[in-house]
C-alpha positions in Angstrom: -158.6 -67.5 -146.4 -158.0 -70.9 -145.0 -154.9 -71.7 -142.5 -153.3 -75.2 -143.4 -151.0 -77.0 -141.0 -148.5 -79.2 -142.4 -146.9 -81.9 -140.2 -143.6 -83.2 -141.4 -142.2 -86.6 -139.4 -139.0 -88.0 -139.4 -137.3 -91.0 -138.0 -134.0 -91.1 -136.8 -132.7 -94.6 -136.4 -129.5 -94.5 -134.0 -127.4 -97.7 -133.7 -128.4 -100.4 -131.0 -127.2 -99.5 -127.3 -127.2 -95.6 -128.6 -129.3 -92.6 -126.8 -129.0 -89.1 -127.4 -130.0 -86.9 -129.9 -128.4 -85.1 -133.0 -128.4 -81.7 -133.3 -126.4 -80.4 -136.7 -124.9 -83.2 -137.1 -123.5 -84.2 -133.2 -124.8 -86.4 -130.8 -125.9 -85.4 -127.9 -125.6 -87.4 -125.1 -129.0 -88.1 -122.8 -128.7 -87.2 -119.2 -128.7 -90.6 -117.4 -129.0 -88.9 -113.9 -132.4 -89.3 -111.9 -132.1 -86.2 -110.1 -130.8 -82.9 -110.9 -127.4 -81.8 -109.5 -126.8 -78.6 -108.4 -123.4 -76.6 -108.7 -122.2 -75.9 -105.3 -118.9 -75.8 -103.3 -118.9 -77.4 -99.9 -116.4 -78.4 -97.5 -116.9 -82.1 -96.8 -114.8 -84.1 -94.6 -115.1 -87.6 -95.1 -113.9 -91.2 -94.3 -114.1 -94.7 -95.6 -116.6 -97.4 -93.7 -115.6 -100.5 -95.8 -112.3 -101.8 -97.6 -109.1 -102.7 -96.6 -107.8 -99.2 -95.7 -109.1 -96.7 -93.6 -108.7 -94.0 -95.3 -110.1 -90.4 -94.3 -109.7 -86.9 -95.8 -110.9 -83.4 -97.2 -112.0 -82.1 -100.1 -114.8 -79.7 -101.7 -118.3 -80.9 -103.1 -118.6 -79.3 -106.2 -122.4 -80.3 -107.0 -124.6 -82.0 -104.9 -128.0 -83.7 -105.8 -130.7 -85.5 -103.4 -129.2 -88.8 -105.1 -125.3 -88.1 -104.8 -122.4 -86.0 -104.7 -119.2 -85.4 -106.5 -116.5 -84.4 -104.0 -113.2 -82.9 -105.1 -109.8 -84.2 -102.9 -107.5 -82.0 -101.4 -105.0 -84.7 -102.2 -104.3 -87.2 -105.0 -105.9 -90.5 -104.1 -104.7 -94.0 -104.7 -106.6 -96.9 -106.1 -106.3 -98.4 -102.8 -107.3 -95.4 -100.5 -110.8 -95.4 -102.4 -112.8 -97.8 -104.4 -115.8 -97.9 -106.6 -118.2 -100.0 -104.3 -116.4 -98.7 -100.8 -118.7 -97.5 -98.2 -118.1 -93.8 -96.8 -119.1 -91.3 -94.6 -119.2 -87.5 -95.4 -119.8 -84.2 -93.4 -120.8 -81.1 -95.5 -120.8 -77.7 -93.9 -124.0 -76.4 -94.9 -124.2 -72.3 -95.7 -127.5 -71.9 -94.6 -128.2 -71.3 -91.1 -131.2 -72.7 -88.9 -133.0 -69.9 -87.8 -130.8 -67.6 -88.9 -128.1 -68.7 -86.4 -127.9 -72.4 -86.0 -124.8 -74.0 -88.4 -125.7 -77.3 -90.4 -124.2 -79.9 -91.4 -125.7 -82.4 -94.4 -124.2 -85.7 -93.0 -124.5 -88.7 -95.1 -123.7 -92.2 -95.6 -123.4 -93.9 -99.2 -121.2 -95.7 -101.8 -118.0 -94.6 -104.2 -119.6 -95.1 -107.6 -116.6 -93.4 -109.8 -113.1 -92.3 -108.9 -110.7 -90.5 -110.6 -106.8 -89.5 -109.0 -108.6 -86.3 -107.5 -112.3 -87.1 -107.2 -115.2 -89.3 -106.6 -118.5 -89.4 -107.0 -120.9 -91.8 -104.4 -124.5 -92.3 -104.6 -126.4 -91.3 -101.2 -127.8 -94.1 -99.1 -129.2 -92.0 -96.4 -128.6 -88.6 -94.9 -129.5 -85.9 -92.6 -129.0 -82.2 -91.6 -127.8 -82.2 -87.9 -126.6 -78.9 -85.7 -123.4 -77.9 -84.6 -122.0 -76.1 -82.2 -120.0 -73.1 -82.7 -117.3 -74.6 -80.9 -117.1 -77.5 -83.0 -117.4 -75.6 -85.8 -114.5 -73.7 -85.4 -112.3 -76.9 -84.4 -113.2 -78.2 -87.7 -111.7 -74.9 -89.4 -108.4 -75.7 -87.5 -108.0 -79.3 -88.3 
């Protein structure tokens, strides 16, 4: 008895400027991201470099990639408080410790890409974990 493979090709044509898929009979959109987020939830202080205001506050990252971050306000945010194409500063505490002991912090440096009333998302242009002190540490808890 002989096996026989039969190959069956189609071709989807999608509209110009479309990508994604269909899958019974929705598109799917395609992943535009680089790099892979990752769910997490992170206290993150942070403060505006650039713009007309200098604006500062708190909030929660909510999912974190080597690329970027999407940070959740504790407060509604104007137009004018943050800005796609503003410059800002952010301070994650970390939950892993450095030797077991040590507390982190991911500090970064990078630009608002999207906003929303309660949200933003910026696109990292550098960062780095640096060690805090226990003392500090706890001040931050009570600011």
């Amino acid at each position: 008895m002989q096996n026989s493979i039969r190959i069956i090709t189609t071709t989807n044509s999608f509209p110009e400027g479309h990508h994604g898929a269909i899958a019974a009979n929705r598109t799917i959109r395609a992943e535009r991201r680089l790099k892979s987020r990752y769910p997490l939830d992170l206290s993150v202080r942070f403060r505006l470099l650039s713009g007309s205001s200098l604006y500062s506050g708190a909030g929660r990252a909510v999912n974190v990639s080597s690329g970027g971050v999407l940070v959740v306000t504790e407060h509604v945010v104007s137009q004018r408080d943050i800005r796609a194409g503003a410059k800002v500063e952010m301070s994650f505490e970390w939950p892993a410790l450095l030797d077991g002991r040590i507390p982190l912090q991911l500090f970064a440096v990078g630009l608002v890409v999207r906003r929303r009333t309660s949200d933003f998302a910026a696109a990292f242009e550098r960062y780095q974990f640096r060690t805090v002190r226990n003392s500090t540490l706890l001040h931050a808890r009570l600011v």
